[in-house]
TORKOL-4160 file (C-alpha; in steps of 0.2 Angstrom, whole numbers, padded with zeros to 4 digits, m for minus):
352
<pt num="1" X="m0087" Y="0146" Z="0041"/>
<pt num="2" X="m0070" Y="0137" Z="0040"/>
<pt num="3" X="m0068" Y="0119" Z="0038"/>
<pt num="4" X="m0062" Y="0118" Z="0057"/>
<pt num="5" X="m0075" Y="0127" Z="0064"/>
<pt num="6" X="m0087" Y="0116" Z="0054"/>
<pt num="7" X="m0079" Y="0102" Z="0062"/>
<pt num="8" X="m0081" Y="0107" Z="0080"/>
<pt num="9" X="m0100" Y="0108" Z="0075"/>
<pt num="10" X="m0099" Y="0088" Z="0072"/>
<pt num="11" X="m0087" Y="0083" Z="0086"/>
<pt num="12" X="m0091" Y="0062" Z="0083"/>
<pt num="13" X="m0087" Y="0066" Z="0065"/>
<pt num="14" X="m0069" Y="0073" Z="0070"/>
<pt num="15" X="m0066" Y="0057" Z="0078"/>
<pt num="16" X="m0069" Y="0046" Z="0065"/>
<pt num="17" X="m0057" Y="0057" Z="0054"/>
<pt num="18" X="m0042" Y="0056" Z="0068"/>
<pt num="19" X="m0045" Y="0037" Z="0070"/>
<pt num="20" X="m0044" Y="0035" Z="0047"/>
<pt num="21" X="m0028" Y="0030" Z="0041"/>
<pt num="22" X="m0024" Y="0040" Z="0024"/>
<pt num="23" X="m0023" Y="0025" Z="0015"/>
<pt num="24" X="m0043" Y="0022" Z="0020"/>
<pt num="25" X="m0048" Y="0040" Z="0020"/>
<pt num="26" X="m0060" Y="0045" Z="0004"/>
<pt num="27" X="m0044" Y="0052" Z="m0005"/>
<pt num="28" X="m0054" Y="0064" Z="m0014"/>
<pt num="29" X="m0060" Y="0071" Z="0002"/>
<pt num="30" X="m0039" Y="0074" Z="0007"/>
<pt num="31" X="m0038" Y="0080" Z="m0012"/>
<pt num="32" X="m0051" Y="0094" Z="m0012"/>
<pt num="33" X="m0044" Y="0099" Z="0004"/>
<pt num="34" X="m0026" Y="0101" Z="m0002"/>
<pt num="35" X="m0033" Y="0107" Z="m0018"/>
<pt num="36" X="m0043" Y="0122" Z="m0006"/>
<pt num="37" X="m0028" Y="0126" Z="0004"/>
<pt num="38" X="m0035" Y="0121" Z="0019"/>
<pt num="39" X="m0021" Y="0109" Z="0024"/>
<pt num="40" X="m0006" Y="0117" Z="0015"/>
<pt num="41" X="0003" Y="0113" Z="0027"/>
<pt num="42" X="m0001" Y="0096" Z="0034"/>
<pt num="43" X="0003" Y="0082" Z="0026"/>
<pt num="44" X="m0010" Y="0071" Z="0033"/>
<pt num="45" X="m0027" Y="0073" Z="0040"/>
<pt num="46" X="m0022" Y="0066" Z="0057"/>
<pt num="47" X="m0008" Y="0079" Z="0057"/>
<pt num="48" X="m0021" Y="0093" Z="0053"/>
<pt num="49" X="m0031" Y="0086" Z="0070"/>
<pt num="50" X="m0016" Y="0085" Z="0082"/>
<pt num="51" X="m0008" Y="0103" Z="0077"/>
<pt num="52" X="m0013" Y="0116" Z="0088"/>
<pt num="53" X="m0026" Y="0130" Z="0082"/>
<pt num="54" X="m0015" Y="0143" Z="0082"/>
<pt num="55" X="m0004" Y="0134" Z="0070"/>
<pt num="56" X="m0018" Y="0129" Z="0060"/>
<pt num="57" X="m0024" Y="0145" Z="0058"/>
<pt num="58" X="m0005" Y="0152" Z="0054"/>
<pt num="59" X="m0004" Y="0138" Z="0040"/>
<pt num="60" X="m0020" Y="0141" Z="0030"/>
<pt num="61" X="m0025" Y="0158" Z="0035"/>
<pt num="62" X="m0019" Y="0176" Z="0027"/>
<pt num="63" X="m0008" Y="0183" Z="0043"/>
<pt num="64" X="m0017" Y="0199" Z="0042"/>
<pt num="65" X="m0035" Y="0193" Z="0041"/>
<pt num="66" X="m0046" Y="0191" Z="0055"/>
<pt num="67" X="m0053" Y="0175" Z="0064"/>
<pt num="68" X="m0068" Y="0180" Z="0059"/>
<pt num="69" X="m0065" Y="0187" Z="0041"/>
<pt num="70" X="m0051" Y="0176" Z="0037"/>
<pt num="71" X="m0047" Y="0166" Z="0020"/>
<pt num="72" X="m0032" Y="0154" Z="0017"/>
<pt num="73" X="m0018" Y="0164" Z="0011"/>
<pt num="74" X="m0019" Y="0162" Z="m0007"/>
<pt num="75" X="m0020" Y="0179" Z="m0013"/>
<pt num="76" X="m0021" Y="0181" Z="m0030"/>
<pt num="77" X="m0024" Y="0163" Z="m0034"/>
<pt num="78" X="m0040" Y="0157" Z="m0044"/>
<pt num="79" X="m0042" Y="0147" Z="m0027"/>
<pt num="80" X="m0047" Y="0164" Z="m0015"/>
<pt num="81" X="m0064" Y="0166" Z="m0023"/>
<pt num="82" X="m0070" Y="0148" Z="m0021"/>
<pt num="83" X="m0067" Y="0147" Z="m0003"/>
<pt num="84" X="m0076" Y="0165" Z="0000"/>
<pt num="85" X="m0091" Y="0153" Z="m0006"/>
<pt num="86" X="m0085" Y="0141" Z="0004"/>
<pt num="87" X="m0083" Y="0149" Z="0017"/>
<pt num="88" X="m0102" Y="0161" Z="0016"/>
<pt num="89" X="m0111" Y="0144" Z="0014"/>
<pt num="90" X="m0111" Y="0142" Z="m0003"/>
<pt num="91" X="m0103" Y="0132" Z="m0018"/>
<pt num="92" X="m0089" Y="0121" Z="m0013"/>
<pt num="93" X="m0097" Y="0124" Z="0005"/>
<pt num="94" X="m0108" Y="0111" Z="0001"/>
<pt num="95" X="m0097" Y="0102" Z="m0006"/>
<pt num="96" X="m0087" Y="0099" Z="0009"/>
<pt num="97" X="m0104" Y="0095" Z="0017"/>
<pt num="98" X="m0105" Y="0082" Z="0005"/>
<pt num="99" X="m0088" Y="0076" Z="0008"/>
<pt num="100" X="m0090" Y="0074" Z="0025"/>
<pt num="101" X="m0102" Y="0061" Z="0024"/>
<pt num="102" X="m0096" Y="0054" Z="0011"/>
<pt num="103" X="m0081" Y="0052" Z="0025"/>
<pt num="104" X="m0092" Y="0046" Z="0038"/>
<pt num="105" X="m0101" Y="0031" Z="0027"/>
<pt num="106" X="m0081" Y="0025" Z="0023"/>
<pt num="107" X="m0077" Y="0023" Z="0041"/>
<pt num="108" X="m0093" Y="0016" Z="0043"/>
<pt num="109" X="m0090" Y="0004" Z="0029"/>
<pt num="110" X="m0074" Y="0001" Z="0036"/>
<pt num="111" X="m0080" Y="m0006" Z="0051"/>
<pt num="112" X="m0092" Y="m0018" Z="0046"/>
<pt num="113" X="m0076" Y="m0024" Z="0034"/>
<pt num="114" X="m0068" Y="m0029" Z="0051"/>
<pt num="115" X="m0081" Y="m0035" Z="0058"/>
<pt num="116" X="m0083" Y="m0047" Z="0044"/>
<pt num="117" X="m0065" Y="m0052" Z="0044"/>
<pt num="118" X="m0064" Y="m0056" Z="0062"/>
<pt num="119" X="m0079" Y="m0069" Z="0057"/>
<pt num="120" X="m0071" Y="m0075" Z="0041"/>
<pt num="121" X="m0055" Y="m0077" Z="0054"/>
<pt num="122" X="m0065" Y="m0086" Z="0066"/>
<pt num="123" X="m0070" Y="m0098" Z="0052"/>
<pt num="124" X="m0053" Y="m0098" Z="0043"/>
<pt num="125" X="m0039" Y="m0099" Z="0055"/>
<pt num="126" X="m0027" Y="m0094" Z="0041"/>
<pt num="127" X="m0035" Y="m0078" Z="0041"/>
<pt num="128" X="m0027" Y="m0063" Z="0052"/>
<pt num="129" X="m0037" Y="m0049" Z="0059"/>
<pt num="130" X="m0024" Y="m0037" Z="0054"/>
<pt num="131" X="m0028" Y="m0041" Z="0036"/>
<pt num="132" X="m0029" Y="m0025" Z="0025"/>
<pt num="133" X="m0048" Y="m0019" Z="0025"/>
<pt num="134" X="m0045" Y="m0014" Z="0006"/>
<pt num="135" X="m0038" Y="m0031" Z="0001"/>
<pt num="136" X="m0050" Y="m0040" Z="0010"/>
<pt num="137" X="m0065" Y="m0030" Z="0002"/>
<pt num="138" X="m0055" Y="m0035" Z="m0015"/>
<pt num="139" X="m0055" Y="m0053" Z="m0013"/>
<pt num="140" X="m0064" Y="m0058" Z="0001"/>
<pt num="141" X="m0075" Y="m0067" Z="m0013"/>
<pt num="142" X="m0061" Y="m0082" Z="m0013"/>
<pt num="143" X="m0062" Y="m0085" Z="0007"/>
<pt num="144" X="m0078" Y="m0092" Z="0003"/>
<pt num="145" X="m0073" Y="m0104" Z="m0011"/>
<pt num="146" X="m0068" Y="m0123" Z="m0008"/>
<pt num="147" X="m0050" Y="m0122" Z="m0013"/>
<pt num="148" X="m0047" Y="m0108" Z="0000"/>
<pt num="149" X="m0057" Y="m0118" Z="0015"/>
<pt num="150" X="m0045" Y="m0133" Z="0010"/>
<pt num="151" X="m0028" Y="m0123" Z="0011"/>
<pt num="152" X="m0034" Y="m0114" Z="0027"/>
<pt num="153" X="m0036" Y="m0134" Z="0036"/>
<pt num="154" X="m0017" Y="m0137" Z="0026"/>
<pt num="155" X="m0008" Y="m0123" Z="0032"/>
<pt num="156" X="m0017" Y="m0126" Z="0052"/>
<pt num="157" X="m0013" Y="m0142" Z="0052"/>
<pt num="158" X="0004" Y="m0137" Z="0045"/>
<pt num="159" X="0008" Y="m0127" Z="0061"/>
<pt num="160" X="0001" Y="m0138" Z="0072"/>
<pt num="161" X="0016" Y="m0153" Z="0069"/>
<pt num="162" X="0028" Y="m0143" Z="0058"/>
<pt num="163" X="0038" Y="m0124" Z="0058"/>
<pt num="164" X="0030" Y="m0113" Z="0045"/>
<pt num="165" X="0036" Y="m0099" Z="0041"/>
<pt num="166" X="0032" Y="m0082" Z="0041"/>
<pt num="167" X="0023" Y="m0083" Z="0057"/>
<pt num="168" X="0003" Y="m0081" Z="0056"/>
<pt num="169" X="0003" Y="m0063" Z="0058"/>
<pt num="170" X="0014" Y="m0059" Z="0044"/>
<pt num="171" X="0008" Y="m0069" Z="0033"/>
<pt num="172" X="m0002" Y="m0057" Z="0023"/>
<pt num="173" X="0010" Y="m0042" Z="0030"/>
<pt num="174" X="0009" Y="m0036" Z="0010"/>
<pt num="175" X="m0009" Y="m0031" Z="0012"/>
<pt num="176" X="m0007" Y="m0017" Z="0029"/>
<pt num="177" X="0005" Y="m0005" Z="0019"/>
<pt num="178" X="m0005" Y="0004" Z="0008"/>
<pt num="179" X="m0024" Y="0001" Z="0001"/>
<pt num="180" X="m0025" Y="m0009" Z="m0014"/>
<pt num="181" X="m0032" Y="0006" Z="m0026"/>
<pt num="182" X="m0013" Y="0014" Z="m0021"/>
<pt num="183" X="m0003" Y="m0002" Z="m0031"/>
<pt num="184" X="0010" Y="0008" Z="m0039"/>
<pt num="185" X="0023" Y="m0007" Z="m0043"/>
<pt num="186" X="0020" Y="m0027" Z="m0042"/>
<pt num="187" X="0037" Y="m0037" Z="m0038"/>
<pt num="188" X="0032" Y="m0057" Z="m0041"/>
<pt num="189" X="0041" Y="m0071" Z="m0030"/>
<pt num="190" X="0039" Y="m0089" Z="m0029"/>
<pt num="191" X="0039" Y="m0094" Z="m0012"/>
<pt num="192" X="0047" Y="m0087" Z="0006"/>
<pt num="193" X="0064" Y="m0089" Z="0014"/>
<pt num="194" X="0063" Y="m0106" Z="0022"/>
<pt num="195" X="0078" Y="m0103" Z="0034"/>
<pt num="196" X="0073" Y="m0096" Z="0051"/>
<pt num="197" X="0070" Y="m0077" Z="0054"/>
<pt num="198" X="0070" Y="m0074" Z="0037"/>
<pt num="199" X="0052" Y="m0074" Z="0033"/>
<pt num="200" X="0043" Y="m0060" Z="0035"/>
<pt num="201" X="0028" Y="m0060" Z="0021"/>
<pt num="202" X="0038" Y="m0048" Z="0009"/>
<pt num="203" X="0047" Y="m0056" Z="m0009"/>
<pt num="204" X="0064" Y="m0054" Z="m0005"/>
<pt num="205" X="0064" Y="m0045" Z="0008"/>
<pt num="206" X="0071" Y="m0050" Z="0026"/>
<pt num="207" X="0070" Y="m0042" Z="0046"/>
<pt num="208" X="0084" Y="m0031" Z="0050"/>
<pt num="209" X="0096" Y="m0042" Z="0061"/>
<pt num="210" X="0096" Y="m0054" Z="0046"/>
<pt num="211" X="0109" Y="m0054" Z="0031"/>
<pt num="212" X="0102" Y="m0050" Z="0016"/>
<pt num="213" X="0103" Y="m0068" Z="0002"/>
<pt num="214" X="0112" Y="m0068" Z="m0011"/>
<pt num="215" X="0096" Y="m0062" Z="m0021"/>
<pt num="216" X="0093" Y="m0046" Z="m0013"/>
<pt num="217" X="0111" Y="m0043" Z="m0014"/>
<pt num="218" X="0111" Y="m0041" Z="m0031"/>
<pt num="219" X="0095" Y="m0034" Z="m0031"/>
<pt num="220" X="0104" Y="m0020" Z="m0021"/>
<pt num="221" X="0119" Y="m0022" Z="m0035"/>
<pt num="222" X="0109" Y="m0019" Z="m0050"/>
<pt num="223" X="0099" Y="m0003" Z="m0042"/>
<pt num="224" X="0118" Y="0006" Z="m0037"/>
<pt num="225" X="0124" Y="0001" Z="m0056"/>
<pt num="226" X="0106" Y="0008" Z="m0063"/>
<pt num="227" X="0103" Y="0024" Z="m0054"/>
<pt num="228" X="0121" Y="0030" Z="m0048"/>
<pt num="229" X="0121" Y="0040" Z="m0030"/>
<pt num="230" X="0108" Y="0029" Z="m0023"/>
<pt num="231" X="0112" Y="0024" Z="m0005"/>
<pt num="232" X="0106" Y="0008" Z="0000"/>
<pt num="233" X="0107" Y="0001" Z="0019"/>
<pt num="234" X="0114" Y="m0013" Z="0024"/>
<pt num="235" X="0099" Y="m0025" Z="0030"/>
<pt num="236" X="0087" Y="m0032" Z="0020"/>
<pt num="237" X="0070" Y="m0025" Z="0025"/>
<pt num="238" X="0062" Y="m0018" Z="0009"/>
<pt num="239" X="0045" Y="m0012" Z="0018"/>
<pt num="240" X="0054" Y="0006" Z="0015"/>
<pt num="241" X="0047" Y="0001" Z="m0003"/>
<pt num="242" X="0030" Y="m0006" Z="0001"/>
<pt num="243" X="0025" Y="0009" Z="0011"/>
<pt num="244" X="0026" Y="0018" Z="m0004"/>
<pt num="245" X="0017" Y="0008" Z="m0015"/>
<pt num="246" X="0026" Y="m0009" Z="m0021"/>
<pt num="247" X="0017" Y="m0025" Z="m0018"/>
<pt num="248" X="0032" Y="m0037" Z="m0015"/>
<pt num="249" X="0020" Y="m0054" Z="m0017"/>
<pt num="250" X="0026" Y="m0072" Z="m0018"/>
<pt num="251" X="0015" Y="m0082" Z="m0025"/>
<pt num="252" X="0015" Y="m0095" Z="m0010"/>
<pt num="253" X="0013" Y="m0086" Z="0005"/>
<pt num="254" X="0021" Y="m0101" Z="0017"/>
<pt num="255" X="0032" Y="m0114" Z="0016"/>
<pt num="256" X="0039" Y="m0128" Z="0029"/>
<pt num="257" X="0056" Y="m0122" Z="0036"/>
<pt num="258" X="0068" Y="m0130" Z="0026"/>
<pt num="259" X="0060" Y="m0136" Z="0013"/>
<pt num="260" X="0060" Y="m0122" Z="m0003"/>
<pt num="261" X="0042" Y="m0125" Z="m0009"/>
<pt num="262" X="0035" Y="m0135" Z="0002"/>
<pt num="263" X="0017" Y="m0128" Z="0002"/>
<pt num="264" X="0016" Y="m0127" Z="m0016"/>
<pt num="265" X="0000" Y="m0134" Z="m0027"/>
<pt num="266" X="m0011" Y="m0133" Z="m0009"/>
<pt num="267" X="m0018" Y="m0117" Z="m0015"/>
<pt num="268" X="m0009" Y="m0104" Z="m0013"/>
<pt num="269" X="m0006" Y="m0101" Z="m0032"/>
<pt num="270" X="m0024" Y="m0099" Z="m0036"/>
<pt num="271" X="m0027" Y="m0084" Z="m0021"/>
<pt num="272" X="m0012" Y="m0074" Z="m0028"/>
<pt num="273" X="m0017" Y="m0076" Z="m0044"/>
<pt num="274" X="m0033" Y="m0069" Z="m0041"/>
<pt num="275" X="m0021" Y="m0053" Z="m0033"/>
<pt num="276" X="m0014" Y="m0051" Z="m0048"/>
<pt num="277" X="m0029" Y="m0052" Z="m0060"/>
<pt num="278" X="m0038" Y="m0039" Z="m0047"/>
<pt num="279" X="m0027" Y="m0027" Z="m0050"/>
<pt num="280" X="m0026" Y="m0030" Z="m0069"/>
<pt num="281" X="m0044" Y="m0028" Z="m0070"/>
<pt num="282" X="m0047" Y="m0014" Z="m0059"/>
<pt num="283" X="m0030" Y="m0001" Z="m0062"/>
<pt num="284" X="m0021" Y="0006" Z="m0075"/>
<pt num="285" X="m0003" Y="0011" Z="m0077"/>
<pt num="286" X="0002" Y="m0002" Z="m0064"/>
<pt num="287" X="0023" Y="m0008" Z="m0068"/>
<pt num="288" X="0025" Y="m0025" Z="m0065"/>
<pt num="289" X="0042" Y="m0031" Z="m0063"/>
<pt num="290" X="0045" Y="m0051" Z="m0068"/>
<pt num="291" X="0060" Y="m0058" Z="m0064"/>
<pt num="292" X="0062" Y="m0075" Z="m0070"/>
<pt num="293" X="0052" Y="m0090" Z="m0080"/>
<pt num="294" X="0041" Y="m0094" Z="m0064"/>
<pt num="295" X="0035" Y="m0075" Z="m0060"/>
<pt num="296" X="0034" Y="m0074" Z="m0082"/>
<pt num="297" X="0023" Y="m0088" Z="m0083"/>
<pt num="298" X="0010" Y="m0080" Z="m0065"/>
<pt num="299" X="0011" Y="m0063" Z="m0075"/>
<pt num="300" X="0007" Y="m0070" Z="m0092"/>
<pt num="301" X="m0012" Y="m0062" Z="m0094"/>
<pt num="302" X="m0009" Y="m0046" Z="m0089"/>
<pt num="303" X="m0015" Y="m0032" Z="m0099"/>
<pt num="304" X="m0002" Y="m0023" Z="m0108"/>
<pt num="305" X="m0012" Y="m0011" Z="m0112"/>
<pt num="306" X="m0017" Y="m0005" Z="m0097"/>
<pt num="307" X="m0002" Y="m0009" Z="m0090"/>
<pt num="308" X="0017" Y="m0009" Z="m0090"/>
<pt num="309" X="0026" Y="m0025" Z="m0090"/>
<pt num="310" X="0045" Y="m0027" Z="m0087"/>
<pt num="311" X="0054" Y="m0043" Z="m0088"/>
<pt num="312" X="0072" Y="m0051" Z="m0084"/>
<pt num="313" X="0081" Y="m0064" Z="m0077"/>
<pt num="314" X="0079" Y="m0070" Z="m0060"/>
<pt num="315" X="0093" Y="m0062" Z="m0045"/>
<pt num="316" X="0097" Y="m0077" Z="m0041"/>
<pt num="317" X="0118" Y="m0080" Z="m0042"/>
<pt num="318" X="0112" Y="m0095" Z="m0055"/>
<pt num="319" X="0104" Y="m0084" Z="m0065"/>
<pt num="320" X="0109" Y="m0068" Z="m0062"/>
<pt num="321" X="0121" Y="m0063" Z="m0080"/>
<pt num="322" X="0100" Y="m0063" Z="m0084"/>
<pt num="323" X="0096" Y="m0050" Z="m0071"/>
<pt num="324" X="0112" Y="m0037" Z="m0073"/>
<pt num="325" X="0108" Y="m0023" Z="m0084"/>
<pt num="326" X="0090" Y="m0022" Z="m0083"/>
<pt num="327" X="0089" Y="m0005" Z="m0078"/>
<pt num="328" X="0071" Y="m0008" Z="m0070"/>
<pt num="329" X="0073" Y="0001" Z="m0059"/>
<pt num="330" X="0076" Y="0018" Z="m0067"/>
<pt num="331" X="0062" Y="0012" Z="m0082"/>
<pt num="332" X="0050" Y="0009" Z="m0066"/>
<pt num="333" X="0052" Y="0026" Z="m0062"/>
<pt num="334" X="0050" Y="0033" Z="m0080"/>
<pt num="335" X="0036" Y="0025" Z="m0082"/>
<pt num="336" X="0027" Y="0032" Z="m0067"/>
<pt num="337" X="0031" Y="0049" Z="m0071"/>
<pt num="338" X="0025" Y="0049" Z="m0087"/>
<pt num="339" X="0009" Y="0043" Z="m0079"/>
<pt num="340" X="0006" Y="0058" Z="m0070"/>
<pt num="341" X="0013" Y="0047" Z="m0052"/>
<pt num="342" X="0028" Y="0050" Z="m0038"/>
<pt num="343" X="0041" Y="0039" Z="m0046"/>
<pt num="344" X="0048" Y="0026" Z="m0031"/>
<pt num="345" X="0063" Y="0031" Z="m0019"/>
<pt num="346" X="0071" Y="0014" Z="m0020"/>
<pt num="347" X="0086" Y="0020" Z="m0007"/>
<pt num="348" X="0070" Y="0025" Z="0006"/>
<pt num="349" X="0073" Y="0009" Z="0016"/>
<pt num="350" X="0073" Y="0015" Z="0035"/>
<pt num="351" X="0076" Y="0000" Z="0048"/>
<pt num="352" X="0062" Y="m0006" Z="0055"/>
């Protein structure tokens, strides 16, 4: 039986799939069917559901082969006999059974993650529902602690007489691009642009329709010098990088507009702290890029053993003869081949 036709036999099961971002579907599930051939083609599982089944059957079947008798057109491979056995009931077969429900339970995890946030929101206004499940599930232990209740009441009352930038929903923007398990690179900020539009919960980074600061400009100096060819645009929104894996995290997550660290010391350094020491505790092989004294000091515990740590001046035009030269960019991208990952396309930054 093929994995479609298995499908069809669980129809409720195929909807859960088609409503799973890749980023939250069991990625050894997506694995073991890349590794079978059975989405050769297809890049994600959504595509493999919205393709018709005449071009499914074209993209993982032998041509010659019957809808009946037919096996993924890997002729020859070591792959050919395993899906026989998967196909007759057998081996992998089961397998994929097992898969499928280990599928089900995520989506099933999933939502009672988002049922839990919508309370946690009702209760902490700071909160947003669009929070990433995986990052939630990752640190939802600090929306229970004291200093996290106290900021929440802060920031709210903040709002409520004062501008505060980003607005509420992109806030924790960082945490919908990719799940946290997928943290390729960390970029450390201090605190968001306090002028207005600027803002939009990503270090450095700005909206399209706003000019990129002088930061980012030679940001977008040093990668041309560093990795010669690359074509960079000419706004500033870098979520073209975060989609592909690089956390761009200040450590204060709001400030009062016009005021440069204006929320600082109210709590907001203690919950990204707790970002970065998740992710030094729980991955490996993770390249996290310093830029300056303050985002030296944040970064100070982190395993070097277990991760990469790269360090410079900060971009900032008054410090920026410290910055020039550091090559990060291309060393980022060395280092994450040699780890066996797909190194970052750092001129991938489509408007948005």
């Amino acid at each position: 039986m093929t994995f479609h036709k298995l499908l069809k036999r669980f129809p409720l099961l195929a909807g859960v799939i088609r409503a799973t971002s890749p980023a939250s579907l069991n990625s050894s599930f997506y694995s073991f069917l890349q590794i079978k051939g059975i989405m050769s083609r297809q890049t994600n599982i959504k595509q493999f559901f919205t393709t018709t089944p005449q071009k499914k059957r074209a993209a993982t079947q032998n041509p010659e082969a019957t809808e009946k008798d037919s096996v993924p057109s890997t002729s020859g491979s070591a792959v050919e006999p395993t899906l026989k056995k998967a196909r007759t009931g057998s081996g992998d077969f089961k397998m994929v059974s097992n898969e499928i429900v280990k599928v089900k339970e995520n989506s099933q995890n999933l939502v009672s993650l988002k049922a839990e946030l919508v309370e946690q929101w009702k209760a902490l206004r700071l909160l947003h529902p669009d929070f990433g499940l995986t990052w939630f599930k990752a640190l939802k232990q600090e929306f229970s602690k004291e200093y996290f209740t106290t900021l929440s009441k802060f920031v709210v009352a903040e709002r409520a007489s004062r501008t505060v930038y980003p607005p509420p929903h992109q806030v924790f923007s960082w945490t919908q691009k990719f799940a946290i398990e997928q943290t390729k690179v960390v970029i450390l900020g201090q605190d968001p642009y306090h002028g207005p539009g600027q803002a939009h919960g990503l270090c450095f980074s700005v909206p399209v329709g706003v000019p990129p600061p002088p930061s980012l400009v030679n940001i977008y100096k040093e990668i041309r010098s560093d990795i010669p060819g690359t074509v960079l645009p000419t706004h500033g929104n870098l979520s073209g990088w975060a989609d592909q894996g690089v956390l761009l995290l200040n450590a204060c997550l709001t400030v009062r507009a016009g005021e440069a660290n204006s929320h600082k010391n109210q709590g907001w350094e203690q919950f990204t702290d707790a970002v970065v020491t998740w992710l030094n505790e729980n991955l490996t092989g993770v390249v996290f890029l310093l830029w300056g004294r303050y985002a030296q000091v944040k970064g100070a515990k982190i395993n070097k053993s277990r991760h990469h740590v790269l360090t410079a001046g900060h971009p900032s035009p008054l410090s920026v003869q410290h910055f020039q030269g550091c090559k990060h960019f291309s060393r980022t991208n060395e280092l994450l081949l040699a780890g066996g990952k797909v190194p970052i396309d750092w001129g991938k930054l489509d408007a948005v």
